[in-house]
C-alpha positions as CSV (number, residue, x, y, z in Angstrom):
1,X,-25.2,-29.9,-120.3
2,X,-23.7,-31.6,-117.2
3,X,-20.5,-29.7,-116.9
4,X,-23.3,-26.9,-116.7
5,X,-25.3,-28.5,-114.3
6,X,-22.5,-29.0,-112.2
7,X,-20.7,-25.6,-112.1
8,X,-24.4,-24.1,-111.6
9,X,-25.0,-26.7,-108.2
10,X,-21.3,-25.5,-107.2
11,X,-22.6,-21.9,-107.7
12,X,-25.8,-21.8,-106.0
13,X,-24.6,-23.9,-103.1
14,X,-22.0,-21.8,-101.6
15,X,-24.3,-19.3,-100.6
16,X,-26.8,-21.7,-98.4
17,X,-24.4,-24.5,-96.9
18,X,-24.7,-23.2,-93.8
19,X,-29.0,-23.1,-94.1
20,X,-28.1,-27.1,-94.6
21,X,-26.3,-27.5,-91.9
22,X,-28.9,-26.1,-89.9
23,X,-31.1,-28.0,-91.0
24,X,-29.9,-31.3,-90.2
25,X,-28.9,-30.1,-87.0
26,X,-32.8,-29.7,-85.8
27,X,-33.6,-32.4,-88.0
28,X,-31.2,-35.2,-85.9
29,X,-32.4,-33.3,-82.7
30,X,-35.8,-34.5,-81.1
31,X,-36.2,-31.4,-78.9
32,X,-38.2,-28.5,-79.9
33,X,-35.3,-26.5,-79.9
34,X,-36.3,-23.7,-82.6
35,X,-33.9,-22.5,-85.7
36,X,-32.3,-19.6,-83.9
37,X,-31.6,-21.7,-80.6
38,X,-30.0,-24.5,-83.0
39,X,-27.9,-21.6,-84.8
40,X,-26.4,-20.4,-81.3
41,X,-25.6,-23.6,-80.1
42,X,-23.8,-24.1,-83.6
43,X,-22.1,-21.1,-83.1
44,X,-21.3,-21.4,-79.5
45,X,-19.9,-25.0,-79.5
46,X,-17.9,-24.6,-82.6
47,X,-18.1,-21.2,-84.1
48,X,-18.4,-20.2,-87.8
49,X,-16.4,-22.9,-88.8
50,X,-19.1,-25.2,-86.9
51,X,-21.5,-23.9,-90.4
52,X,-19.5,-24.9,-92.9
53,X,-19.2,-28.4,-91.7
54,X,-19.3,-30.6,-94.0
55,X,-18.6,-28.2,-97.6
56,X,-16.1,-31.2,-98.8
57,X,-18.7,-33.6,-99.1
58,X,-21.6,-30.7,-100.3
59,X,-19.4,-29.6,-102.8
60,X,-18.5,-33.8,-103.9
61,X,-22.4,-34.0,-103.8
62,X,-23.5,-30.9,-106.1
63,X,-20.3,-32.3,-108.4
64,X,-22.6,-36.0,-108.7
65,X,-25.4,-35.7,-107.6
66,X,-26.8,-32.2,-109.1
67,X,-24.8,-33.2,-112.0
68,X,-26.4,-36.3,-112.6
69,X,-30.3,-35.5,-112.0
70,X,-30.0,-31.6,-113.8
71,X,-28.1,-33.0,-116.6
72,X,-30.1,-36.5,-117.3
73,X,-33.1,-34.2,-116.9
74,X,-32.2,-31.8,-120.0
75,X,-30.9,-34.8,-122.1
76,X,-34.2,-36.5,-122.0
77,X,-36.2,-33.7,-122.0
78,X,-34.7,-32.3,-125.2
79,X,-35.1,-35.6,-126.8
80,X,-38.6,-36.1,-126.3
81,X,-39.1,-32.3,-127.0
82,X,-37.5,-33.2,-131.0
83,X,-39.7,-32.3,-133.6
84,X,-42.2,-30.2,-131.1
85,X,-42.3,-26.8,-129.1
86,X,-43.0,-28.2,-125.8
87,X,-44.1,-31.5,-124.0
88,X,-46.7,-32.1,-121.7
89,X,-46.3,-31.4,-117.9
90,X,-46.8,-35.1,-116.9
91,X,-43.9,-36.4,-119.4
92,X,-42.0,-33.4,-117.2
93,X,-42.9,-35.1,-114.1
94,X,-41.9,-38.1,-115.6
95,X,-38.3,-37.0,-116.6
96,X,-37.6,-35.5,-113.0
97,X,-38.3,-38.6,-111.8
98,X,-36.3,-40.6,-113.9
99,X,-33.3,-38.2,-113.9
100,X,-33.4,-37.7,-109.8
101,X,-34.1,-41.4,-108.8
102,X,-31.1,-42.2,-111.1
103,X,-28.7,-39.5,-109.3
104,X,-29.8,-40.4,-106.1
105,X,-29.1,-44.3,-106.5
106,X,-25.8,-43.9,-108.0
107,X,-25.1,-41.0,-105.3
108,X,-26.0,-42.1,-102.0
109,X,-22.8,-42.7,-100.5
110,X,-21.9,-39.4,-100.8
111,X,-25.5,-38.3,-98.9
112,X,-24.3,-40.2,-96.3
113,X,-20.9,-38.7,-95.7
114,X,-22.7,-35.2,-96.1
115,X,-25.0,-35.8,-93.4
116,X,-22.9,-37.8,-90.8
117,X,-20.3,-34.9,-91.3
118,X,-22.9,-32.1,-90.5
119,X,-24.6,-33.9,-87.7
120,X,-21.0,-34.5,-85.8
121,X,-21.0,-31.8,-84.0
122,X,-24.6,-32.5,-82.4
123,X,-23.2,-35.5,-81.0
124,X,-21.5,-35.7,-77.4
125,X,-17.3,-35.0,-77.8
126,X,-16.5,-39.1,-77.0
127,X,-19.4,-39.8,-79.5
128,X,-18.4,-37.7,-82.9
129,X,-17.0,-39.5,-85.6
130,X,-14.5,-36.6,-86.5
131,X,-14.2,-37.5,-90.5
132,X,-11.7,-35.5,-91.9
133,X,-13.1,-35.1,-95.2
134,X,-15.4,-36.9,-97.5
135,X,-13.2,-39.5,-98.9
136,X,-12.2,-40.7,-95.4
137,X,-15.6,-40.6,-94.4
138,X,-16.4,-43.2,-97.1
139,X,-13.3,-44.8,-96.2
140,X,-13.7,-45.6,-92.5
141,X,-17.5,-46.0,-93.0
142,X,-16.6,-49.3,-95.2
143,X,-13.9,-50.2,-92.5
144,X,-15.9,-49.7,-89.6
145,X,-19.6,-50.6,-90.5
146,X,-19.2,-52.1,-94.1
147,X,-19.5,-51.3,-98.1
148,X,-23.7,-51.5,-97.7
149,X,-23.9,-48.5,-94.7
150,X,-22.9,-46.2,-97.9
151,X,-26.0,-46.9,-99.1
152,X,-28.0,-46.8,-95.7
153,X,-31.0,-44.9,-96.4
154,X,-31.4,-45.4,-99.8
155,X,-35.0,-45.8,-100.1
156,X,-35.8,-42.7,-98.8
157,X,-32.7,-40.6,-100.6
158,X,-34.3,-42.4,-103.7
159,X,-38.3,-41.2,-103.0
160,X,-36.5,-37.6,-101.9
161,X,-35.3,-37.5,-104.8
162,X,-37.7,-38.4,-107.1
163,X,-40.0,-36.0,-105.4
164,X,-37.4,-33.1,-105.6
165,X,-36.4,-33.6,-109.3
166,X,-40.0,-34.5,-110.7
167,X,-40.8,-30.7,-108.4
168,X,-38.3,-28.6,-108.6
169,X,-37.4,-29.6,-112.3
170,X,-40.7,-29.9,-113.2
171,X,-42.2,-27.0,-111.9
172,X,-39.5,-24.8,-112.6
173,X,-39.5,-25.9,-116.1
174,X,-43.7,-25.6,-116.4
175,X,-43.8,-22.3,-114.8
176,X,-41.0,-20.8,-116.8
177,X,-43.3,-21.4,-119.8
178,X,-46.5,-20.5,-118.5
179,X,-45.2,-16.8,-117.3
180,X,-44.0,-16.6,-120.7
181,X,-47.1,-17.7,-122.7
182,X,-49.3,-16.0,-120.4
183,X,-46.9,-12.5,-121.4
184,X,-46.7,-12.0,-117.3
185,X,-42.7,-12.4,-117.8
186,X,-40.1,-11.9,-120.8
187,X,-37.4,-14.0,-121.1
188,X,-34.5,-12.9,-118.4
189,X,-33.4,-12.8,-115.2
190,X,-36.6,-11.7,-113.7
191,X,-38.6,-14.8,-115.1
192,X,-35.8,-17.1,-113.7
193,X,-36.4,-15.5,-110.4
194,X,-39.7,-15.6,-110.1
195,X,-40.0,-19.6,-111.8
196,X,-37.3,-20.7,-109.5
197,X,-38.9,-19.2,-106.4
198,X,-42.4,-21.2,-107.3
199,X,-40.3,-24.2,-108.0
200,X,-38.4,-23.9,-104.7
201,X,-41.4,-23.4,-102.8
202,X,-43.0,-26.6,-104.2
203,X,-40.4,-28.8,-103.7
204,X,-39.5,-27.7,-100.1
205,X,-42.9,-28.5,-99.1
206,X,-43.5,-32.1,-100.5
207,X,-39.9,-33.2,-100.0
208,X,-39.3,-32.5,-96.2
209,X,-40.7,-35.4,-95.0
210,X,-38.6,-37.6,-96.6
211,X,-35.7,-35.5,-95.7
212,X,-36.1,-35.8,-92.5
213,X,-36.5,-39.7,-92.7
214,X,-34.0,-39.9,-94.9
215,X,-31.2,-37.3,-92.2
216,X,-32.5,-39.8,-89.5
217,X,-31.9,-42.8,-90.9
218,X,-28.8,-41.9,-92.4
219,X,-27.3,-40.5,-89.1
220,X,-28.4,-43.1,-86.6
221,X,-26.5,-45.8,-84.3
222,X,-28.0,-49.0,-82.9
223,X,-29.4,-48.8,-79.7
224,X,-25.9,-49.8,-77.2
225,X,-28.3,-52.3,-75.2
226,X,-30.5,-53.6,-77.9
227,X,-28.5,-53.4,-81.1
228,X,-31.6,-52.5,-82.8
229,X,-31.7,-49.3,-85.1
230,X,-34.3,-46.7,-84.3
231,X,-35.7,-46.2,-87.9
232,X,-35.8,-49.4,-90.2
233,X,-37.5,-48.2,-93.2
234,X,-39.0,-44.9,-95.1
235,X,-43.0,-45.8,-94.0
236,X,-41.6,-46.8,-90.2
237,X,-39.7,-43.9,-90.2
238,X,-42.8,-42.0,-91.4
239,X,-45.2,-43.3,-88.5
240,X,-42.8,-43.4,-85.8
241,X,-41.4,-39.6,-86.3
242,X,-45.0,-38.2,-85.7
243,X,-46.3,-41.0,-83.5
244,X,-43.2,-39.7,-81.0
245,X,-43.3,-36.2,-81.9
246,X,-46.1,-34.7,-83.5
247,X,-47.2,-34.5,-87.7
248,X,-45.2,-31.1,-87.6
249,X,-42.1,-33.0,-86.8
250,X,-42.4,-33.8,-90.7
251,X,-41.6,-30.3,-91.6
252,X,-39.5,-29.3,-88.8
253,X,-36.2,-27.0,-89.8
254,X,-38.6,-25.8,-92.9
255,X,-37.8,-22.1,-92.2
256,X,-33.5,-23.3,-92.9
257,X,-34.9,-26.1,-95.3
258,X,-36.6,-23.4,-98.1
259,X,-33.4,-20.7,-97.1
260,X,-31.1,-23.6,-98.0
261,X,-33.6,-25.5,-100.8
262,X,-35.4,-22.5,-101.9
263,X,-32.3,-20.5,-102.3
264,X,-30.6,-23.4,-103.9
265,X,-33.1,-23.3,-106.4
266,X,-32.9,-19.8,-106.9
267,X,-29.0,-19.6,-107.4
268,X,-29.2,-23.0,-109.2
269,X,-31.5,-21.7,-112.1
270,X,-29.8,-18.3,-112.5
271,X,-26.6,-19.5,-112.5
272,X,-27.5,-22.2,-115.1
273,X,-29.4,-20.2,-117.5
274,X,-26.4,-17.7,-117.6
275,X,-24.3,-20.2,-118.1
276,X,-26.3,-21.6,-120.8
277,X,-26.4,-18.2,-122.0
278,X,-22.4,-17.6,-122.4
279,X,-21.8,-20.9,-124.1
280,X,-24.4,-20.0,-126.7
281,X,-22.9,-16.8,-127.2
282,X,-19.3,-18.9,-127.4
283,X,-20.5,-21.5,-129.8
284,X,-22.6,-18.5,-132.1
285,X,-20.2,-16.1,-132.1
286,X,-17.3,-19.5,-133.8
């Protein structure tokens, strides 16, 4: 189950990285630059390349982190599912929550490295950090700034998710069986699709927020007079962001957000279920 989970993460990701590093990019810029100004500017200061920042530590994260929160998921899921057909929605909710909180705990450093390495080149030239890959990311962040910055921004990586396993687990798992008892959808491809797309959808919308609190909090230096960090917590990042900007600040980048999450999603479930699918086939056919 999590050597599936994992190559599945792998296999969905490598077709929306560059959505993600969109999205941070408006998410650590307070102008209203739109998606397709942030895109040229990507593309104009640093190329293609410039959209791929970052793939060592998304590639390190889908390898923990998605293998973690899928793979706890299934494990508890199938163990309170013993002896019955299905289990309520709320014990679903319940197991995404468990399963992601977990992941994201145990996982944060690497969050960090993943956004500080995307957000680089939004930062002035004599500002960047210029972290060669994810390992000395993690390295020169507990040289320069100490062991505990790994895990700056762990509250809100934590509540993000919670929110995005209890969802997108959740949701995918509930719909899947509500096409299918409902006879809307056989078993295939085309329920995957159309379960993963709800399930997306879902989890895009009520985990932005915290995204962005979480990218901000993450990616931010003290003030050079003061000393004092802009964001402090989750609920002061929470007020602050549309105190100074506006509410839709909380679900700015969604457009990149659901092409990277939603898409994610998409290539996360189909790849899983076939691989699920070709080890069952293995294992039957022994």
């Amino acid at each position: 189950k999590f050597v599936i989970s994992g190559l599945a993460g792998v296999s969905g990701w490598m077709f929306v990285h560059p959505f993600d590093v969109l999205k941070v990019r408006m998410q650590v810029n307070k102008s209203k630059v739109g998606a397709a100004g942030t895109l040229m500017n990507i593309y104009t200061k640093e190329g293609v390349g410039g959209l791929y920042s970052g793939l060592s530590a998304a590639v390190t994260r889908q390898l923990t982190y998605t293998t973690l929160r899928l793979g706890l998921y299934d494990v508890i899921r199938d163990k309170l599912t013993e002896g019955r057909s299905d289990i309520p929605f709320y014990l679903k909710l319940c197991t995404g929550l468990t399963a992601g909180a977990t992941a994201a705990t145990i996982c944060c450093p690497v969050e960090v490295s993943l956004v500080r390495m995307q957000a680089d080149g939004n930062r002035p030239i004599a500002d960047r950090r210029n972290y060669k890959h994810i390992f000395d990311a993690m390295h020169r962040v507990t040289a320069e700034e100490g062991i505990t910055t790994l895990w700056r921004g762990v509250v809100p990586t934590v509540f993000r998710g919670a929110v995005v396993s209890t969802t997108q687990l959740a949701t995918y798992d509930q719909a899947k069986s509500m096409l299918k008892s409902l006879n809307i959808l056989r078993d295939g491809i085309g329920l995957h699709l159309a379960s993963s797309l709800i399930s997306g959808f879902v989890y895009c919308f009520t985990s932005l927020p915290l995204d962005i609190c979480k990218t901000r909090m993450q990616d931010q230096k003290p003030d050079p007079k003061t000393g004092i960090l802009p964001y402090t917590s989750v609920f002061q990042a929470l007020y602050k962001i549309p105190q100074q900007e506006g509410i839709l600040a909380l679900w700015k980048g969604f457009g990149p957000y659901f092409a990277r999450g939603g898409g994610h999603t998409v290539g996360m479930f189909i790849f899983a279920e076939q691989y699920k699918t070709i080890v069952k086939n293995m294992y039957a056919s022994k």
